[in-house]
C-alpha positions as CSV (number, residue, x, y, z in Angstrom):
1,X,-70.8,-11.8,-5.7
2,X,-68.3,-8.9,-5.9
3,X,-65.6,-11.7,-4.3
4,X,-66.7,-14.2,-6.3
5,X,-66.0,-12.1,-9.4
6,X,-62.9,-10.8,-8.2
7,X,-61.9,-14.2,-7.9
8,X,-62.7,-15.1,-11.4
9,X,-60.7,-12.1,-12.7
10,X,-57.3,-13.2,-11.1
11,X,-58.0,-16.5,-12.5
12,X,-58.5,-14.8,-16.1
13,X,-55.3,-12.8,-15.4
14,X,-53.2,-16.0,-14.2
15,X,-54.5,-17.5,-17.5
16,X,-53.4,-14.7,-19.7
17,X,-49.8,-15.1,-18.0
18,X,-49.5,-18.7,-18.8
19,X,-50.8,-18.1,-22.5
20,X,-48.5,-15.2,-22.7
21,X,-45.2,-17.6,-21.7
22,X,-46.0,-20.6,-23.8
23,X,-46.5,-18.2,-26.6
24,X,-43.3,-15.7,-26.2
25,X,-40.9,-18.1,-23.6
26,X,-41.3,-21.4,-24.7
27,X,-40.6,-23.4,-27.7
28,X,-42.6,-25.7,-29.7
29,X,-41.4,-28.4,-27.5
30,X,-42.4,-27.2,-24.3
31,X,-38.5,-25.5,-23.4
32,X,-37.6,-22.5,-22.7
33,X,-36.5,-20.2,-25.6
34,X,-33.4,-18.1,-25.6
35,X,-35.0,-15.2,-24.5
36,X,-36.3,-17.1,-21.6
37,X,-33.4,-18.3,-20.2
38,X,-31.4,-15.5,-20.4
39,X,-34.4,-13.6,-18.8
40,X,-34.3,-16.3,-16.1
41,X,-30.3,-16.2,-15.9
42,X,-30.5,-12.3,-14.7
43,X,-33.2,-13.6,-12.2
44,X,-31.1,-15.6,-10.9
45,X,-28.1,-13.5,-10.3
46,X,-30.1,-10.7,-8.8
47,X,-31.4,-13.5,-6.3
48,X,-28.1,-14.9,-5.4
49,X,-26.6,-11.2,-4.9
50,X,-29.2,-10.7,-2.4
51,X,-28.3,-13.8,-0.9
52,X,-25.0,-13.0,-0.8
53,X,-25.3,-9.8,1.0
54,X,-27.8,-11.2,3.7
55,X,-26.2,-14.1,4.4
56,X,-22.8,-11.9,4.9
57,X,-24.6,-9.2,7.1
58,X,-26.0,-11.9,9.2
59,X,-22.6,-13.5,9.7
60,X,-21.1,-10.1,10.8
61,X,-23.5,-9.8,13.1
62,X,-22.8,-12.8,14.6
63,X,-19.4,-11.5,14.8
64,X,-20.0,-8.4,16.3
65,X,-21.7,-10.2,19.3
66,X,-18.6,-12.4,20.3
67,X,-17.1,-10.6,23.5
68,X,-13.5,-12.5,21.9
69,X,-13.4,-10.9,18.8
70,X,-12.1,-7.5,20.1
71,X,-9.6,-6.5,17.8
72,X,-10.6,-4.3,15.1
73,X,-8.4,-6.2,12.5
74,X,-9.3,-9.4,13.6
75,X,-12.7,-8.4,12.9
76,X,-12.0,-7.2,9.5
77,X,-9.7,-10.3,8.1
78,X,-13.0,-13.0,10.1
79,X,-15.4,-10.8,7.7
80,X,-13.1,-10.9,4.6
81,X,-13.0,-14.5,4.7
82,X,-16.5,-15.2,5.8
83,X,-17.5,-12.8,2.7
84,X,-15.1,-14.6,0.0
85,X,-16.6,-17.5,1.4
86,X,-20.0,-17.0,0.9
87,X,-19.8,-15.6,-2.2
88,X,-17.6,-18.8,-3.7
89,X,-20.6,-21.1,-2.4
90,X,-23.5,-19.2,-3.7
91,X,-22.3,-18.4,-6.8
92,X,-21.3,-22.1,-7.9
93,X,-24.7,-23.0,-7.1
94,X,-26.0,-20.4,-9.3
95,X,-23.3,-21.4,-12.0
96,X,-24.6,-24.6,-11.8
97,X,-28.3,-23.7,-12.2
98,X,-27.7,-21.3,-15.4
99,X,-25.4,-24.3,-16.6
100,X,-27.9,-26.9,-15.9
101,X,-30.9,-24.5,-18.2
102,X,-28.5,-24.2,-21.0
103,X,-28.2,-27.8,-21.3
104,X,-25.0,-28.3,-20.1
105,X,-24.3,-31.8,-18.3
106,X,-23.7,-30.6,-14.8
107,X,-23.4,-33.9,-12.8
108,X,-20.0,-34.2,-12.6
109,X,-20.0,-30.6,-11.4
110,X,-21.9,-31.2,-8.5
111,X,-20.2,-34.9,-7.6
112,X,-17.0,-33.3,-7.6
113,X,-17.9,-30.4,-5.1
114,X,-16.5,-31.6,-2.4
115,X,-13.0,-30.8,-1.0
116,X,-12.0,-34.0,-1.6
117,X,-13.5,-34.4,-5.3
118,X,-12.3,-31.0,-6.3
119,X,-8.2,-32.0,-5.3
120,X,-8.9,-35.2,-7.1
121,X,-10.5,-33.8,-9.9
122,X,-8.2,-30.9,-10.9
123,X,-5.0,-32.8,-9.2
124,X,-4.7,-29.8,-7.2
125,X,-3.0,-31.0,-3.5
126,X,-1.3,-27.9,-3.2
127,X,-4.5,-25.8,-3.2
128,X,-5.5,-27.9,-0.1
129,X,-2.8,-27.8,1.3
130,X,-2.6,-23.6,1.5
131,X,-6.0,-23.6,2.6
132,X,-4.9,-26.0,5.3
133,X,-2.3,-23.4,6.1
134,X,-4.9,-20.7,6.0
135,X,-6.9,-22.2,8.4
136,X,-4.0,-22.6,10.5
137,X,-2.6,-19.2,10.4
138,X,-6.3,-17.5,11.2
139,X,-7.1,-19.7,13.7
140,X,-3.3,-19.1,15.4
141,X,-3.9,-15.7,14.9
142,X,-0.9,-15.1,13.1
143,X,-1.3,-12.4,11.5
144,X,-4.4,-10.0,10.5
145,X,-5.2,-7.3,8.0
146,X,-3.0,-4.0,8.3
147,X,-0.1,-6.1,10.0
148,X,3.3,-5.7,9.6
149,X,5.1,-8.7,8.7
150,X,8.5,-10.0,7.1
151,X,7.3,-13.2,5.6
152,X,10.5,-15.4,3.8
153,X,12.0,-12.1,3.0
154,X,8.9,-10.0,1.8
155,X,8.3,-7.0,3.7
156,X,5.2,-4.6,4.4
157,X,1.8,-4.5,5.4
158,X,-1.2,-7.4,4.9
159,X,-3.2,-6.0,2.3
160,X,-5.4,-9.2,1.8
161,X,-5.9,-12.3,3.6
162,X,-7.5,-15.4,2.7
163,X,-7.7,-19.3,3.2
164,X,-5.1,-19.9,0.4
165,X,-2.6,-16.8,-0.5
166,X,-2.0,-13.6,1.3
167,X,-1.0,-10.2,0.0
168,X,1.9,-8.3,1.4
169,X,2.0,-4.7,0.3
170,X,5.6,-3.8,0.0
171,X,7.1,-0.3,1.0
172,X,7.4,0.7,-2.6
173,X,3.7,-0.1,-3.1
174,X,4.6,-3.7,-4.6
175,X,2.6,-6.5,-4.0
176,X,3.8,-9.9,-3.3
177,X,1.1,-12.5,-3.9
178,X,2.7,-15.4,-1.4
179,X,0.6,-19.3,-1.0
180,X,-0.3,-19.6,2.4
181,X,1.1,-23.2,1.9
182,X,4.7,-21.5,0.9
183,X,5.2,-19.8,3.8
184,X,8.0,-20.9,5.6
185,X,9.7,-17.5,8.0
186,X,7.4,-15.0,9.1
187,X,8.0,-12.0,11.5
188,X,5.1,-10.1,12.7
189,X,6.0,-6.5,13.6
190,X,3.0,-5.5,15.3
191,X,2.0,-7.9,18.0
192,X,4.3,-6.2,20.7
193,X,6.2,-2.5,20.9
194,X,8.8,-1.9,18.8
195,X,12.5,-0.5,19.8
196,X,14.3,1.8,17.6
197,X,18.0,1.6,17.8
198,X,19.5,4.9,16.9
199,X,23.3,4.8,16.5
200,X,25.5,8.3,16.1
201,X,29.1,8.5,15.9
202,X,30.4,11.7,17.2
203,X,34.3,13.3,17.5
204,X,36.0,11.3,20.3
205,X,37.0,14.2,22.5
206,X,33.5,15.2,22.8
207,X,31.8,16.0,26.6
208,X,29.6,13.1,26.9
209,X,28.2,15.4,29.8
210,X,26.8,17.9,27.2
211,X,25.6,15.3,25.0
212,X,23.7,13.4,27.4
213,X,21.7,16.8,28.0
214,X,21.1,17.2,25.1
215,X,19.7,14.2,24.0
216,X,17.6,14.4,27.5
217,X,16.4,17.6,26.0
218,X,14.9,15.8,22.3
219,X,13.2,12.9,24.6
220,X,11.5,15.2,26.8
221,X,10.2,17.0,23.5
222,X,9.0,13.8,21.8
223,X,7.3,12.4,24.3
224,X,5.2,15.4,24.8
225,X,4.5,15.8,20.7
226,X,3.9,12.0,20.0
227,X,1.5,9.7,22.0
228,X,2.8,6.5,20.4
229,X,5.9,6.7,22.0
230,X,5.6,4.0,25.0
231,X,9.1,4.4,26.4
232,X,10.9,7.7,26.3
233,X,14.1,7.9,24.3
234,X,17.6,7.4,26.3
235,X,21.3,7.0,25.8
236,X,22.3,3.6,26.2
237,X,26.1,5.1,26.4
238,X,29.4,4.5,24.6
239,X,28.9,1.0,22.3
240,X,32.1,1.6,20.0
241,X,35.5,3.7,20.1
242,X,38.6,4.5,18.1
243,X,41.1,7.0,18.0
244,X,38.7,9.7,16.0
245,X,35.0,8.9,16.9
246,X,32.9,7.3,19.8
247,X,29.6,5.7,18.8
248,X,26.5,6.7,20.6
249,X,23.3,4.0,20.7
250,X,19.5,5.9,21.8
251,X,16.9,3.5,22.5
252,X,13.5,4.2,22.5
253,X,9.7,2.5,22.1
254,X,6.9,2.9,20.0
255,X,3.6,1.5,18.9
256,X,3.3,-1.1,16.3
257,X,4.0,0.3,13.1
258,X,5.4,3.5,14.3
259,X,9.0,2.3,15.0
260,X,10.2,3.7,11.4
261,X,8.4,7.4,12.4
262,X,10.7,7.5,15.9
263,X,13.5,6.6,14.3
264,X,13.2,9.8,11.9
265,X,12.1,12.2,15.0
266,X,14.8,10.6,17.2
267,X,17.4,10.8,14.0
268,X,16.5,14.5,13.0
269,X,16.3,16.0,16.8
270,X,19.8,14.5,17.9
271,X,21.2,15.8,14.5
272,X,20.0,19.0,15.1
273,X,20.6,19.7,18.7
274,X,24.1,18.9,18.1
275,X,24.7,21.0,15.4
276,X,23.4,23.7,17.4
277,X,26.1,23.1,19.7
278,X,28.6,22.9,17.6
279,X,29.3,19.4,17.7
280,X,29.8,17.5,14.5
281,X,28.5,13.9,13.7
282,X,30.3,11.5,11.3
283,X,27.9,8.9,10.6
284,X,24.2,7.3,11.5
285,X,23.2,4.0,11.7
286,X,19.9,2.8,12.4
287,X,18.6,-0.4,13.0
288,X,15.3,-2.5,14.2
289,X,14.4,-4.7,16.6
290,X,11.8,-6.2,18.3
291,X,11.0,-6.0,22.3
């Protein structure tokens, strides 16, 4: 009896809820009111958030557990993408379903999702054709997040990185917003070591024997202070003469990204062990290249 009453009183409260919408949610008609569908609108975008963020943990997890995805910015521009991805596809679903209870006509919407449709549609070739490029430039490997690239001129560090622009974040903090489809040069700093090329011009009649101890002296000292340093700074020798001066070219390696921060420690200990000695400089050149 106690079940069989219990029963009864869920029907009751079911009843009461369905009384309670027709009366405050629907309209004369049978629609939904305003109140309604905006109630049913916030419902919706909590339930594709939560979407959103499962569906993206589960792909990173996926991603975690391939033994060729080693590389920590690899990883990060795969999950980016994935992400941007997701989110696109979710939410023009949802936009389409708050569309749809508004009354707006949403069949051309959906028969123009399609890659295809959507160049067609909005005449937009070049938009396929950067994501083409995209695709292209992650699967190539390329480039990834925290790089340091010269792409047609621009130069700094991949701040962002999708399927149809990327975003180079200049030394100056600038950022150049370049179409994946645009891209035409590109030089990608941090795949291999880097060499620095220091060049010092010194007085002509100066003992090369001294120098070359000293300059011995500010690579044993930066190899022991920096760990990015993969090839100890040297004296290549003599690269230029004239009647006043001799030029002096150092050479050294360093870690991707680090090249600029050698440079400086190679430049400033040179400069200063030679001033120690007594031995003036009259110019500095310095220059990058890659291994």
């Amino acid at each position: 009896m106690e079940l069989q009453q219990s029963r009864w009183d869920n029907m009751d409260l079911w009843n009461q809820i369905q009384i309670w919408i027709a009366e405050y949610m629907r309209t004369d008609k049978g629609d939904w009111n305003f109140i309604a569908k905006i109630m049913i609108t916030i419902l919706i975008i909590l339930v594709v958030n939560i979407v959103v963020k499962l569906v993206t943990r589960a792909a990173n997890k996926l991603i975690d557990r391939d033994p060729h995805i080693i590389n920590y910015q690899k990883h990060k521009t795969l999950t980016n993408i994935i992400g941007k991805a997701v989110k696109v596809f979710f939410y023009f679903i949802a936009l389409v379903q708050i569309l749809d209870l508004f009354g707006v006509p949403t069949s051309s919407i959906i028969a123009t999702a399609g890659v295809g449709g959507i160049a067609i549609g909005f005449g937009a070739k070049s938009v396929v054709e950067d994501i083409i490029s995209g695709m292209f430039i992650l699967f190539e490997d390329q480039y990834r997040l925290g790089d340091t690239v010269v792409i047609d001129g621009f130069e700094g560090t991949i701040l962002e990185f999708g399927l149809r622009t990327t975003v180079v974040r200049g030394y100056d903090g600038s950022h150049y917003i370049i179409t994946n489809g645009d891209i035409h040069s590109l030089v990608n700093r941090s795949k291999e070591n880097q060499r620095a090329n220091v060049t010092i011009q010194i007085p002509y009649n100066t003992d090369m024997k001294v120098v070359k101890e000293l300059i011995q002296e500010v690579s044993d000292r930066l190899v022991e202070e920096f760990d990015y340093i993969t090839k100890a700074p040297y004296l290549v020798g003599v690269t230029a003469s004239n009647m006043q001066t001799k030029t002096l070219t150092i050479w050294s390696w360093a870690k991707p990204g680090k090249q600029a921060s050698l440079e400086l420690e190679i430049r400033g200990g040179v400069i200063e062990a030679l001033e120690k000695k007594g031995i003036p400089f009259t110019g500095v050149l310095v220059e990058e290249e890659m291994k």
